[in-house]
PAVEXLO-123702 format. One line per 4 residues: their letters; for each residue x, y, z of N, C-alpha, C. Coordinates in nm, 2 decimals, padded with zeros to 4 digits. Layout:
residues N
A) X Y Z X Y Z X Y Z | ...
//
This chain:
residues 315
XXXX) -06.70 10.24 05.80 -06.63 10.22 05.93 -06.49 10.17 05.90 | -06.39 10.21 05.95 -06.27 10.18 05.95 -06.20 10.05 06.03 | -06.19 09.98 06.01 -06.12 09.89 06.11 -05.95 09.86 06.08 | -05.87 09.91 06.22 -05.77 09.87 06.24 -05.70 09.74 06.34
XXXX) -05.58 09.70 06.29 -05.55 09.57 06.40 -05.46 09.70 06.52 | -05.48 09.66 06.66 -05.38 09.70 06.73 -05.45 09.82 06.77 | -05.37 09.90 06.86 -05.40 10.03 06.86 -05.21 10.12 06.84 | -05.24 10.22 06.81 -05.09 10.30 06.76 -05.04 10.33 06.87
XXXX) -04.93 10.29 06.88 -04.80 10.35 06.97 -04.88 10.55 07.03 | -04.85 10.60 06.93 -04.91 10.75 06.96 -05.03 10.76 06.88 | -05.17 10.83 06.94 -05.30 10.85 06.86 -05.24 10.98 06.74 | -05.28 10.99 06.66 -05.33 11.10 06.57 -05.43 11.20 06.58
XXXX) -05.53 11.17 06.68 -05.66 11.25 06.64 -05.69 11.17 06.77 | -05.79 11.30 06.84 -05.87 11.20 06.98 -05.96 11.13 06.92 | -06.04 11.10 07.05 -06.18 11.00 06.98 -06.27 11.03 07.13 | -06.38 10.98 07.12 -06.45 10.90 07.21 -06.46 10.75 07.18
XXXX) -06.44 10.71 07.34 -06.42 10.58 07.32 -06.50 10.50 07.39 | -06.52 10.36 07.33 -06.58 10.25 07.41 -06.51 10.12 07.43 | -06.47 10.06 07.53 -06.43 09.92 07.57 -06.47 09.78 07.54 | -06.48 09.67 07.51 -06.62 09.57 07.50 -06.61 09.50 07.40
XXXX) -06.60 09.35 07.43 -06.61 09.22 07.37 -06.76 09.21 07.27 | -06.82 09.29 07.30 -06.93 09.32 07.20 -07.00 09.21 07.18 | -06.99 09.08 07.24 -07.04 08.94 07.17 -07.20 08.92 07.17 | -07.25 08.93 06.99 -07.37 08.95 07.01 -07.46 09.02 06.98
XXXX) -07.36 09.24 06.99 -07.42 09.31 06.97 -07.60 09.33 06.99 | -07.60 09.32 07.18 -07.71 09.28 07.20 -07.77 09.45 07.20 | -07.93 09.45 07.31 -07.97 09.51 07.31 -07.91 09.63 07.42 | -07.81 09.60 07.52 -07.76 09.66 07.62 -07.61 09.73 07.49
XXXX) -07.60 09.63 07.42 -07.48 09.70 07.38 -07.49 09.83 07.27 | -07.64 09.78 07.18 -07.63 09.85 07.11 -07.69 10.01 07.21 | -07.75 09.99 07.28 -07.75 10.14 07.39 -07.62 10.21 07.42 | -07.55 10.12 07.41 -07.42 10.25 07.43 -07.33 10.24 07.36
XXXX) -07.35 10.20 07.23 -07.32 10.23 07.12 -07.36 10.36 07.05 | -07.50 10.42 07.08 -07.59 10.47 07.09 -07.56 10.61 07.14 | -07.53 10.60 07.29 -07.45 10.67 07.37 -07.31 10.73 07.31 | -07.22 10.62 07.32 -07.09 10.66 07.22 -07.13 10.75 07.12
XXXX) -07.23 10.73 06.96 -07.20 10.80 06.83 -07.26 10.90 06.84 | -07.33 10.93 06.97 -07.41 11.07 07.02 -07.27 11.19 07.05 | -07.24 11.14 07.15 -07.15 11.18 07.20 -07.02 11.25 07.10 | -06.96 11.12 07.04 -06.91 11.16 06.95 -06.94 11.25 06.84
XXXX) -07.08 11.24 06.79 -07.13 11.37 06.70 -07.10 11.49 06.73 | -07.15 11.53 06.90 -07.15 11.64 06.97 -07.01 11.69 06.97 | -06.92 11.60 07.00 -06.71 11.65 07.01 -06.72 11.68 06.88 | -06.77 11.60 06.75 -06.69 11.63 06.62 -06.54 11.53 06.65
XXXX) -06.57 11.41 06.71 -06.45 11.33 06.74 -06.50 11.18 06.59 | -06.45 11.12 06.56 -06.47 10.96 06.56 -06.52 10.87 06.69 | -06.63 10.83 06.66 -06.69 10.71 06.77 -06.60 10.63 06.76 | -06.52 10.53 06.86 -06.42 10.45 06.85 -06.47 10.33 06.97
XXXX) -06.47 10.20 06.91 -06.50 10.07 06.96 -06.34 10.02 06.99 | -06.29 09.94 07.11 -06.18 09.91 07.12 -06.22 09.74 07.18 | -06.18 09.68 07.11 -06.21 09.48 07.13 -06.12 09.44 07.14 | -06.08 09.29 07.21 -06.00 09.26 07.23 -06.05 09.11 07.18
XXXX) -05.92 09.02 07.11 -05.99 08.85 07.05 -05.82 08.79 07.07 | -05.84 08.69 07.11 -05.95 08.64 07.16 -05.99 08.66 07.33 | -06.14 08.62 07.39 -06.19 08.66 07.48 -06.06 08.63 07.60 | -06.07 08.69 07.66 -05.99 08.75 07.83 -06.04 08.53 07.86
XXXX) -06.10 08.47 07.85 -06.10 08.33 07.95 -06.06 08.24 07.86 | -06.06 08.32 07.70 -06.04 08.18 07.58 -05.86 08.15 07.62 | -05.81 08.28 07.67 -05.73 08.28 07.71 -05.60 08.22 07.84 | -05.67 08.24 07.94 -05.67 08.20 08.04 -05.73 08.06 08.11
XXXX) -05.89 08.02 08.10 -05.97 07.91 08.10 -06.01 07.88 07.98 | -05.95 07.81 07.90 -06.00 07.79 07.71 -06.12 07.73 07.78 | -06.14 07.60 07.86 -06.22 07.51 07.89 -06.36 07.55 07.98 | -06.34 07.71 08.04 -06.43 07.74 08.09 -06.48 07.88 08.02
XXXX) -06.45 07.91 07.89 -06.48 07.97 07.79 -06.61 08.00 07.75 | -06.67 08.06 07.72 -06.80 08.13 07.70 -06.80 08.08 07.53 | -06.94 08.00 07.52 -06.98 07.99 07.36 -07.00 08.12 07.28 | -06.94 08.13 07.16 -06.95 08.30 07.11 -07.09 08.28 07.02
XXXX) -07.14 08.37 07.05 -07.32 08.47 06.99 -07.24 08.49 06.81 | -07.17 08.59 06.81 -07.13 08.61 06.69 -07.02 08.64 06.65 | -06.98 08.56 06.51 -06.83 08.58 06.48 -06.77 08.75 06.44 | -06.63 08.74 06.40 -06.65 08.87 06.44 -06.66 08.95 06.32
XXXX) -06.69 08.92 06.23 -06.69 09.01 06.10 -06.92 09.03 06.12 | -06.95 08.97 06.16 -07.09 09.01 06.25 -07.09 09.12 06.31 | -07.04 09.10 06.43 -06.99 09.19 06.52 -06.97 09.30 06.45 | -06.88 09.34 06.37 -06.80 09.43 06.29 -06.95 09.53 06.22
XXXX) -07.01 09.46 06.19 -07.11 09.47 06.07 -07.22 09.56 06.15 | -07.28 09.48 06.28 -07.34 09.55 06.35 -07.30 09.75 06.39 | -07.21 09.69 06.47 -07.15 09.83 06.51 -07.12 09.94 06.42 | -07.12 09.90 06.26 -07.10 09.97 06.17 -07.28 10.04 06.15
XXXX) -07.34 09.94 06.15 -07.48 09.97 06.13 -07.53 10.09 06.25 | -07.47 10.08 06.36 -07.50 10.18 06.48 -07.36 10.29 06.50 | -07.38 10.28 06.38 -07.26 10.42 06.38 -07.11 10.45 06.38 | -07.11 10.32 06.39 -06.91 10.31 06.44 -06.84 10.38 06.39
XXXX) -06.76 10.44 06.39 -06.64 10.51 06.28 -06.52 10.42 06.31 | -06.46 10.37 06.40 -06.36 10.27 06.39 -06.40 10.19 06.52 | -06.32 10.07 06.46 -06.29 09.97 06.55 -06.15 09.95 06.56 | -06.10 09.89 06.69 -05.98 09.86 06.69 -05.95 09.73 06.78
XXXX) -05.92 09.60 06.66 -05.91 09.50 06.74 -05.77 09.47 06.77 | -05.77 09.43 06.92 -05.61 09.43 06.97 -05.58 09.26 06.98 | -05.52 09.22 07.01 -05.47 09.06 07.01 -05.46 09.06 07.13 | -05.56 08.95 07.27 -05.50 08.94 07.39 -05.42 08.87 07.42
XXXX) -05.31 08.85 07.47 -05.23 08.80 07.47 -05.17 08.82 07.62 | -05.07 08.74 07.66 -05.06 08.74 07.82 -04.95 08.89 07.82 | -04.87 08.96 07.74 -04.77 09.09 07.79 -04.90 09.15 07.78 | -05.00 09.18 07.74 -05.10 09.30 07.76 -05.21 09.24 07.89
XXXX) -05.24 09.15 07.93 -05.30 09.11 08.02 -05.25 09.15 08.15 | -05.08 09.12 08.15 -04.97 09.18 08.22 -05.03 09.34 08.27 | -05.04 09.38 08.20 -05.05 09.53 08.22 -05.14 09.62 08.34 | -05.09 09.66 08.44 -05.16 09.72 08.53 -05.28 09.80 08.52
XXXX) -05.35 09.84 08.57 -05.48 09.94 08.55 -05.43 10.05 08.51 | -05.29 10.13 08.54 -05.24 10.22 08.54 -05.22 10.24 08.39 | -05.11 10.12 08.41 -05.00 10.09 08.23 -05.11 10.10 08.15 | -05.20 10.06 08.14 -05.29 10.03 08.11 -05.39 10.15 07.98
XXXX) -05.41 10.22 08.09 -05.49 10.42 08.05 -05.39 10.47 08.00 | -05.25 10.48 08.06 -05.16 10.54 07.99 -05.11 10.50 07.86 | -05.07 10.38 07.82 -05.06 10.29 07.70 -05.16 10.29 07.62 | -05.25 10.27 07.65 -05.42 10.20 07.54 -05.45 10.37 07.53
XXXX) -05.53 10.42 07.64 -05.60 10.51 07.64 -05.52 10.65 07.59 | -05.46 10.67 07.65 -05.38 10.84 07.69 -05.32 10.81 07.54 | -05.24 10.74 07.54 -05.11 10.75 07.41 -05.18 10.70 07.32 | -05.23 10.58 07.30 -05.26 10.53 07.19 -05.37 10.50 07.07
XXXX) -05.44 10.61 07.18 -05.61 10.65 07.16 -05.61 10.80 07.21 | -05.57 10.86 07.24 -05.60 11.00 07.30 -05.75 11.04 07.31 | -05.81 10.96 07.44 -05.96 10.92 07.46 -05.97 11.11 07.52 | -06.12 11.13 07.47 -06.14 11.26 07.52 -06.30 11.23 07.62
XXXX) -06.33 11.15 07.58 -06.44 11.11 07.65 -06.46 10.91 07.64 | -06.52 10.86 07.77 -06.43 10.77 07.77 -06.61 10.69 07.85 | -06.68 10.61 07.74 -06.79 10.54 07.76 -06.82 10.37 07.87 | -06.83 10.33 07.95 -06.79 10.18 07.95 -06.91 10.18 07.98
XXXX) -06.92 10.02 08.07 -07.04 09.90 08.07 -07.00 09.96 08.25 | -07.16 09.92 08.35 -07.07 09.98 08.46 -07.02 09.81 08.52 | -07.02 09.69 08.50 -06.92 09.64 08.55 -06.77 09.65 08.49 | -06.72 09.70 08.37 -06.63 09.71 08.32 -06.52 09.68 08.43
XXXX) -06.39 09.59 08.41 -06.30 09.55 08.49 -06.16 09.56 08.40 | -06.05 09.59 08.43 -05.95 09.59 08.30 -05.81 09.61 08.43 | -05.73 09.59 08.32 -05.58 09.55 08.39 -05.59 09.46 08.44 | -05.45 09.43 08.53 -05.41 09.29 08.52 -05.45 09.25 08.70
XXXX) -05.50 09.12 08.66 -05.58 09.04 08.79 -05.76 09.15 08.81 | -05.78 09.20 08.66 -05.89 09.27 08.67 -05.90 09.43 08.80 | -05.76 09.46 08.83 -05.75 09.52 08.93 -05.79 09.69 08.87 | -05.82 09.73 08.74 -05.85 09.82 08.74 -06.00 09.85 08.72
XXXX) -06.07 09.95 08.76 -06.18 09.98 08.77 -06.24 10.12 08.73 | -06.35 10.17 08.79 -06.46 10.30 08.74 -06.36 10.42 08.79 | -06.37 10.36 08.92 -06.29 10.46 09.03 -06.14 10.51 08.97 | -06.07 10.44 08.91 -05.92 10.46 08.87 -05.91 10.57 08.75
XXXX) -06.03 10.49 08.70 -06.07 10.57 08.54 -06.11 10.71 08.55 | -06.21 10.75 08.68 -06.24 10.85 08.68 -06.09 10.98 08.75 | -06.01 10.88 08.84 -05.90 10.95 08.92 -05.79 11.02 08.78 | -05.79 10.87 08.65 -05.70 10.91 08.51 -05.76 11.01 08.47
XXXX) -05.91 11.03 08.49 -05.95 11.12 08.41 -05.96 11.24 08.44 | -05.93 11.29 08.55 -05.89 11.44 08.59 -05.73 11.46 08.57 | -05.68 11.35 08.59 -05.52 11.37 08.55 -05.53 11.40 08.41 | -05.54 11.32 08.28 -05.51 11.34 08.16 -05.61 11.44 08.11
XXXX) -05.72 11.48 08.18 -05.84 11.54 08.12 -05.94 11.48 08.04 | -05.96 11.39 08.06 -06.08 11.28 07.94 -06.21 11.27 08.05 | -06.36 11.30 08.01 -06.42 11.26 08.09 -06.49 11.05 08.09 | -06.50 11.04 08.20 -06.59 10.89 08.24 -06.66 10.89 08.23
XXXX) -06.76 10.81 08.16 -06.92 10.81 08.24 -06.95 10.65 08.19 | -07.03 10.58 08.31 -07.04 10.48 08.33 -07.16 10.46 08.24 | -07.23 10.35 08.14 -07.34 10.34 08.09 -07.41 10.26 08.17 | -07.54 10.30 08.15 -07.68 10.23 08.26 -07.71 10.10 08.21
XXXX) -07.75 10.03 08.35 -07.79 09.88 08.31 -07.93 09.90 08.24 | -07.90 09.82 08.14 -08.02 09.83 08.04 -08.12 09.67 08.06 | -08.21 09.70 08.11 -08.26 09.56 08.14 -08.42 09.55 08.03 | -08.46 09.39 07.98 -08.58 09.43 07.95 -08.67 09.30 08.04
XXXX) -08.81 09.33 08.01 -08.92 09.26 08.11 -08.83 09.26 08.24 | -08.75 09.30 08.31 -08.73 09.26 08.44 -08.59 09.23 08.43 | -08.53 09.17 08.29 -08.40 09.06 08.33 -08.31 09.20 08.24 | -08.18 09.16 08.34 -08.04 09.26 08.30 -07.99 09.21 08.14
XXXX) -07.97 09.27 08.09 -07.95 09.24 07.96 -07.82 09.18 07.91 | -07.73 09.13 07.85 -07.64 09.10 07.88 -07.59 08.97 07.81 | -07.45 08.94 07.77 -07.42 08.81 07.63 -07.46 08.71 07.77 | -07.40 08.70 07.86 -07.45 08.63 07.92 -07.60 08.53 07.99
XXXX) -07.70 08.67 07.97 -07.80 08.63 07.98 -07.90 08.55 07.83 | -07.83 08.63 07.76 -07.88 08.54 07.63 -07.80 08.44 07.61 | -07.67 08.35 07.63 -07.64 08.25 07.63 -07.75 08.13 07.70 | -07.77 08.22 07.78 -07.88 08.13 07.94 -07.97 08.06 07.84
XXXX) -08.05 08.18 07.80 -08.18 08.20 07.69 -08.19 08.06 07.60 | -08.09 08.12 07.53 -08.02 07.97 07.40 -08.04 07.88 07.44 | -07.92 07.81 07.54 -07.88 07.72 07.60 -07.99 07.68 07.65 | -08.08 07.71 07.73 -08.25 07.67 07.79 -08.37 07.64 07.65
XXXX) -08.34 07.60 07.55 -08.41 07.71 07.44 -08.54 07.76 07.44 | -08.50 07.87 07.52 -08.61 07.99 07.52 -08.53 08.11 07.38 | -08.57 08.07 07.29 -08.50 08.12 07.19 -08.61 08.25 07.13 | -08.74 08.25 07.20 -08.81 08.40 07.20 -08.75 08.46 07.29
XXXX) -08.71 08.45 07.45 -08.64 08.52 07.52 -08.50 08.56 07.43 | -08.46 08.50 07.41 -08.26 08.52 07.36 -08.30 08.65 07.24 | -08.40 08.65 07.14 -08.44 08.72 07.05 -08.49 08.84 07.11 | -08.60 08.85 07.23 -08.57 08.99 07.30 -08.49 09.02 07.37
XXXX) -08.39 08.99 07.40 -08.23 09.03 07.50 -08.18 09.06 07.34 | -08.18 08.99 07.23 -08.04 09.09 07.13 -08.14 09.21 07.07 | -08.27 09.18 07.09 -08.32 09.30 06.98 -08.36 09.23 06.84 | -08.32 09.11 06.81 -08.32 09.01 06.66 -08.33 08.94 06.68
XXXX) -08.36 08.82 06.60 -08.31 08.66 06.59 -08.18 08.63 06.64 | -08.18 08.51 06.69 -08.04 08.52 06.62 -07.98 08.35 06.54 | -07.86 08.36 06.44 -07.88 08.39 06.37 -07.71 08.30 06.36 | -07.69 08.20 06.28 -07.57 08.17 06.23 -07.58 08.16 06.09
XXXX) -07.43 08.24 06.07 -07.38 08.24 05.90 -07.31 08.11 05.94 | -07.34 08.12 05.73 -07.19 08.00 05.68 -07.23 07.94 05.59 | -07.13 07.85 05.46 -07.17 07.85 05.37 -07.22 07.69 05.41 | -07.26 07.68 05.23 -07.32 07.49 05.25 -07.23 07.43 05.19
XXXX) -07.21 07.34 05.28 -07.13 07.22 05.17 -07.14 07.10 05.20 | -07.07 07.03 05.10 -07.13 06.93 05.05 -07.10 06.80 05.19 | -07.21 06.71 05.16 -07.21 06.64 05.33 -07.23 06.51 05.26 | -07.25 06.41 05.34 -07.26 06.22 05.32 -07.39 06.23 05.25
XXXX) -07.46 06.33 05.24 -07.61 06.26 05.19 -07.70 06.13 05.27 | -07.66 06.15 05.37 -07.75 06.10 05.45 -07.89 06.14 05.47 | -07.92 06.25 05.46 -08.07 06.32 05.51 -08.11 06.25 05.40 | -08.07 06.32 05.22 -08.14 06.25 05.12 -08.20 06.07 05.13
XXXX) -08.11 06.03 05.14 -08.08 05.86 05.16 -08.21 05.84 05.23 | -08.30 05.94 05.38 -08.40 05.88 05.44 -08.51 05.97 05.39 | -08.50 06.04 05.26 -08.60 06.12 05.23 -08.64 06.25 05.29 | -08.49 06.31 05.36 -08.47 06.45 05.38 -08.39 06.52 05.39
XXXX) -08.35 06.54 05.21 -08.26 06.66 05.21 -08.22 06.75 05.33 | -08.06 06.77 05.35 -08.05 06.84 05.40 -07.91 06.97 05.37 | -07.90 07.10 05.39 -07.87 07.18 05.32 -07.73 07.17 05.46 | -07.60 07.17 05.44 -07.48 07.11 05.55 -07.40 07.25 05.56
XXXX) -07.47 07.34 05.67 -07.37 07.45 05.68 -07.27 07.44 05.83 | -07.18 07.57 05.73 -07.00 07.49 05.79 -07.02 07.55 05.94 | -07.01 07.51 06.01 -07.02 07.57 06.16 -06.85 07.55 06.19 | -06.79 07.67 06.20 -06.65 07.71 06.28 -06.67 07.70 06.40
XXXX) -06.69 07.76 06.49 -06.73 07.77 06.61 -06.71 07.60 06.68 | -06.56 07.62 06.83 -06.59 07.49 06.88 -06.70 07.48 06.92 | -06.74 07.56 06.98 -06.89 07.57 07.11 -06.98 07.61 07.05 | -07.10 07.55 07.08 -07.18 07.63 07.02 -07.26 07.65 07.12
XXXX) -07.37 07.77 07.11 -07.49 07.83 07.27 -07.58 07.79 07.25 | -07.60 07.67 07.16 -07.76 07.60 07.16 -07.72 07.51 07.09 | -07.83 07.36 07.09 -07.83 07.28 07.06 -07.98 07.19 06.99 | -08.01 07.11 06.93 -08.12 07.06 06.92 -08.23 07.09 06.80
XXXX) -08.33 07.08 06.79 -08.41 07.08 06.67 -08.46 07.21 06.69 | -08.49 07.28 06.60 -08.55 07.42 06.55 -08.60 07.44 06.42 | -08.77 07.52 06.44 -08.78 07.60 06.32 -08.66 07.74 06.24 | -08.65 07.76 06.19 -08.55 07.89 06.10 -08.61 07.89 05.98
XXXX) -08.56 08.03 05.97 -08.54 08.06 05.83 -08.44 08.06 05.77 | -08.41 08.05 05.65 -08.25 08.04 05.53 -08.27 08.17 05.47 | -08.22 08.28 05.46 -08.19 08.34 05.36 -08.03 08.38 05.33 | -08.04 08.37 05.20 -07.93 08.42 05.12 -07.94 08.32 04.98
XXXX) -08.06 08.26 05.00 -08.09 08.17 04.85 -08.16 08.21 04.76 | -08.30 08.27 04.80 -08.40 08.32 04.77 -08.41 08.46 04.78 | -08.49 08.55 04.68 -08.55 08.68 04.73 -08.63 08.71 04.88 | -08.68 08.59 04.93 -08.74 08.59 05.04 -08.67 08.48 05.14
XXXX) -08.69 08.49 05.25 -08.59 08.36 05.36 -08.72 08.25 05.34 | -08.64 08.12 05.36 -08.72 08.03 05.37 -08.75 07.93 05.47 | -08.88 07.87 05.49 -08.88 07.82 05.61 -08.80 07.66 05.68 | -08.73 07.61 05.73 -08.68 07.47 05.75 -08.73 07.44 05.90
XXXX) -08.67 07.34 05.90 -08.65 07.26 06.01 -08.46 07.20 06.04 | -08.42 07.27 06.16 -08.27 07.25 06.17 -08.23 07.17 06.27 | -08.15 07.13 06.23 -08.07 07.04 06.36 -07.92 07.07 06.40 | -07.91 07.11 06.51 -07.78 07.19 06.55 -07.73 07.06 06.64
XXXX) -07.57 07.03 06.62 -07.55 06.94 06.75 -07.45 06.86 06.71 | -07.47 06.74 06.78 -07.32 06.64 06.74 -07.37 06.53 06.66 | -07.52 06.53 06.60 -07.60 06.43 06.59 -07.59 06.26 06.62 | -07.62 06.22 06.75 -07.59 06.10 06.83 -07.61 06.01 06.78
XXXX) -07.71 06.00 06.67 -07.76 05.86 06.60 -07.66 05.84 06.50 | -07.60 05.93 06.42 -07.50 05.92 06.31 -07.40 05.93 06.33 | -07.33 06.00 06.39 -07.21 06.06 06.41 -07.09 05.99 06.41 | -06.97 06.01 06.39 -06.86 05.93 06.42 -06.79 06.03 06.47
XXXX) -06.79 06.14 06.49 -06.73 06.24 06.64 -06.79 06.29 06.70 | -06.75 06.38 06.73 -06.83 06.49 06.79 -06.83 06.63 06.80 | -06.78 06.66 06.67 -06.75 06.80 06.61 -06.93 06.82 06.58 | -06.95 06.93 06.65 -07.08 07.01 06.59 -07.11 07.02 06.45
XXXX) -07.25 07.04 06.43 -07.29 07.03 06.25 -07.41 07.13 06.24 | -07.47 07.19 06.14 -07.59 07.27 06.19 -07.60 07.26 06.04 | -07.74 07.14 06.04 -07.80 07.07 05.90 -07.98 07.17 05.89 | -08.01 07.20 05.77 -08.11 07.23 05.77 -08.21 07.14 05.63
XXXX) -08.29 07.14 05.68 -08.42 07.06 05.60 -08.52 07.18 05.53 | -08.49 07.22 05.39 -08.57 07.35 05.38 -08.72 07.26 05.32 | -08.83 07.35 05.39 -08.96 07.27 05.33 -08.97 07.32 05.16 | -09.04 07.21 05.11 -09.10 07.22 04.97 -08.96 07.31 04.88
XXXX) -08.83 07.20 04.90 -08.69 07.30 04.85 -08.63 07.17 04.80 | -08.62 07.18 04.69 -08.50 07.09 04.64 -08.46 07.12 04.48 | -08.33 07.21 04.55 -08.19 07.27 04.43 -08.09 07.22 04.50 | -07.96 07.24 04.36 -07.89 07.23 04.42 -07.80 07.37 04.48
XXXX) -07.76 07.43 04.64 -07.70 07.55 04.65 -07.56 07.53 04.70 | -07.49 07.41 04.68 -07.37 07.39 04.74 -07.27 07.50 04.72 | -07.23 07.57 04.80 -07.17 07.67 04.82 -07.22 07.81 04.84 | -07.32 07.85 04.85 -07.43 07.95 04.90 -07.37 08.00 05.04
XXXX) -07.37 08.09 05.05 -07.39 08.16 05.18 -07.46 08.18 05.22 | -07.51 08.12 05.38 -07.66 08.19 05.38 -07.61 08.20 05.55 | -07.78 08.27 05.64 -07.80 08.34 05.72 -07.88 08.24 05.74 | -07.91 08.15 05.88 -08.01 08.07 05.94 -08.02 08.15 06.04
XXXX) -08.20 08.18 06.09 -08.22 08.26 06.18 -08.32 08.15 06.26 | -08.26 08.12 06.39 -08.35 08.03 06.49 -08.49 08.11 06.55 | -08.61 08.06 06.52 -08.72 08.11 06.55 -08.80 08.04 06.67 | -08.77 07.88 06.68 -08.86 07.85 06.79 -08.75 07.67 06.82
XXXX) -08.80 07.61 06.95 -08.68 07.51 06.96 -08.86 07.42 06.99 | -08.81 07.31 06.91 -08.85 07.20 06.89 -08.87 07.07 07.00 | -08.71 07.03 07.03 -08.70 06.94 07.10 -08.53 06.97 07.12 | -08.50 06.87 07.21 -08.34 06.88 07.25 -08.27 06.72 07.13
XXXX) -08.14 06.70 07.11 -08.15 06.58 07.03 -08.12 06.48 07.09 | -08.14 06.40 07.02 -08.16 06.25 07.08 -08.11 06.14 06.99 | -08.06 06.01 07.04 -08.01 05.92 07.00 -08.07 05.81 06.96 | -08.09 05.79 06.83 -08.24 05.68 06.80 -08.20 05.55 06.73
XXXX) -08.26 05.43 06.80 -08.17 05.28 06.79 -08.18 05.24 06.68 | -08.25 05.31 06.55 -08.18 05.27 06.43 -08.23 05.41 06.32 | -08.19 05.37 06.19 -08.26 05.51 06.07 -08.38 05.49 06.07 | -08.45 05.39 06.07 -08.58 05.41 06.05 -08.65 05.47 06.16
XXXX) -08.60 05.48 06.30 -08.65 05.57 06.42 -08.64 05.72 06.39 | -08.48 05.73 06.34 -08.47 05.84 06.31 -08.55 05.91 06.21 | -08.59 05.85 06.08 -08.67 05.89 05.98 -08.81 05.92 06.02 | -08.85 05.81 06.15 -08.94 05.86 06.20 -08.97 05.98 06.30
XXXX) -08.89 06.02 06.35 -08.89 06.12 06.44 -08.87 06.28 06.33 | -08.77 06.23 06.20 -08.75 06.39 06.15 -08.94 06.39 06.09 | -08.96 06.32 06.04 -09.09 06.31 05.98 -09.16 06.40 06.06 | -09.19 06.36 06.22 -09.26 06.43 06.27 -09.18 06.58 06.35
XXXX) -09.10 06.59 06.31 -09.02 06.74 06.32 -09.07 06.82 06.18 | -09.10 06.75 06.08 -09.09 06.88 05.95 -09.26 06.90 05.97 | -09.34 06.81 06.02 -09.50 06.85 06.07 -09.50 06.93 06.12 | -09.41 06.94 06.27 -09.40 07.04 06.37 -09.38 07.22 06.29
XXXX) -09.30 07.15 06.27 -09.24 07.30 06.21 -09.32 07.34 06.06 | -09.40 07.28 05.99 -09.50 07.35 05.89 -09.59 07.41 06.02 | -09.66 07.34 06.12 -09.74 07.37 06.21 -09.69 07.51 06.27 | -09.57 07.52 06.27 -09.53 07.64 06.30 -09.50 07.76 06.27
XXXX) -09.50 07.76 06.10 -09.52 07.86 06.00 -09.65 07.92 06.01 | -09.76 07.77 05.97 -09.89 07.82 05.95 -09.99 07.87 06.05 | -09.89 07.85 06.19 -09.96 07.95 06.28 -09.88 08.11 06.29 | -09.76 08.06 06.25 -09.69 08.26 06.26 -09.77 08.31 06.13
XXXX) -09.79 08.27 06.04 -09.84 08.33 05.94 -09.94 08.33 05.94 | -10.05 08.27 05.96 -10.20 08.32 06.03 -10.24 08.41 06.10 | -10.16 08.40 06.20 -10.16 08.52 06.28 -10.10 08.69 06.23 | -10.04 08.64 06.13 -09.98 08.78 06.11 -10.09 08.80 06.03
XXX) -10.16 08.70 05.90 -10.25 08.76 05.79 -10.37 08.81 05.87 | -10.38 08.76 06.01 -10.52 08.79 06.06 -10.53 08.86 06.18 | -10.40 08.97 06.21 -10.39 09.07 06.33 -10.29 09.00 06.42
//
């Protein structure tokens, strides 16, 4: 998959195209991704993903900003896995925000992409004060000749699919629900480094991966797995949050306790995949409360292996 910054003044080569902040690469998105590399096979075009970063509110409301699902070299990875042939990330910025519904098709689409078939989400909203729409797209599209077609709401059990609805998921932690809205776990990268040694100090190691992300879409105690250490992932117990009993800020941390593990992997890259939510965190009036409480978190979560893994050995 090719990834470029920007889109070109003039296209080279048409495409089929898709629109979309992609955060997530859930189960709604990967459907019309789906849609797109179909399509695209049939033209003999390049499937083409067009994103914009940062998000349309990080911009506008930083403070009423949506927590991001996945960074974007994730993102990237995904849509590569579902076929992408290019991505093209643009920089949002307020002169392109500026830009009418109109300026808009003509600039991005017509010139700068020479879209021949032209995929969206059907709330998709674009140009400036969100004033462009389906309707407009379809009016460019007998003008320039590119066809529209709106993608179907993809819902599962009942609920519309959507980054939004899995933020909900997280944030509540219903973290089996958020796992059937993306199709996967889900799942923060990053490497380990080195921390106060505090866990050690109360008799539980803890593995200190780097969380970028101001926001994060969940919070609190969780079983995971770790891989990128082992030939196989391994099981822990994590704590995602601002930890209230220790803390001296309140920059987020996402600490993991791997069971029956002690190496040293400082500087490891790994993949923690959230499997089930524990408890929310809490503030405890001294270490020995706290020692007492993780105590009975690494119980919880062996209890929690040895029933997923029972159940799998036994149907």
């Amino acid at each position: 998959m090719l990834v470029f910054r920007g889109v070109p003044e003039r296209a080279t080569t048409s495409t089929v195209l898709t629109i979309g902040n992609f955060d997530g690469v859930h189960r709604g998105h990967r459907a019309l991704l789906a849609e797109l590399t179909a399509k695209a096979r049939e033209l003999a075009l390049p499937a083409t993903v067009l994103t914009f970063e940062p998000h349309p509110r990080e911009l506008f409301a930083p403070e009423q900003a949506p927590a991001r699902l996945a960074r974007q070299r994730d993102k990237k990875a995904l849509q590569a896995e579902a076929g992408v042939d290019r991505v093209h990330g643009c920089r949002f910025v307020r002169k392109l925000a500026a830009l009418t519904g109109e300026q808009f098709i003509e600039k991005i689409l017509v010139r700068g992409r020479s879209v021949r078939h032209l995929i969206i989400g059907d709330d998709f909203r674009f140009g400036k004060a969100r004033g462009g729409d389906f309707a407009l797209l379809q009016r460019a599209g007998q003008e320039h000749r590119f066809v529209v077609e709106a993608m179907r709401t993809v819902d599962f059990g009942g609920v519309r699919v959507s980054s939004s609805a899995v933020r909900e998921a997280l944030a509540s932690g219903n973290i089996e629900h958020a796992e059937e809205l993306l199709g996967r776990a889900f799942v923060i990268a990053g490497r380990v480094m080195d921390g106060k040694k505090l866990g050690r100090s109360i008799g539980f190691p803890t593995a200190n991966i780097q969380v970028r992300r101001k926001r994060l879409p969940l919070a609190g105690v969780f079983a995971v797995t770790v891989s990128g250490i082992d030939a196989q992932p391994l099981p822990g117990a994590a704590n995602i949050g601002v930890r209230p009993t220790v803390a001296e800020g309140m920059k987020p941390v996402l600490e993991v306790h791997l069971l029956d593990f002690d190496r040293d992997i400082y500087g490891a890259h790994v993949d923690v995949k959230f499997l089930h939510k524990l408890r929310n965190e809490a503030k405890f009036e001294s270490l020995d409360a706290l020692k007492a409480q993780i105590a009975r978190d690494v119980a919880d979560v062996r209890a929690y292996f040895e029933l997923k893994n029972g159940s799998k050995t036994h149907g």
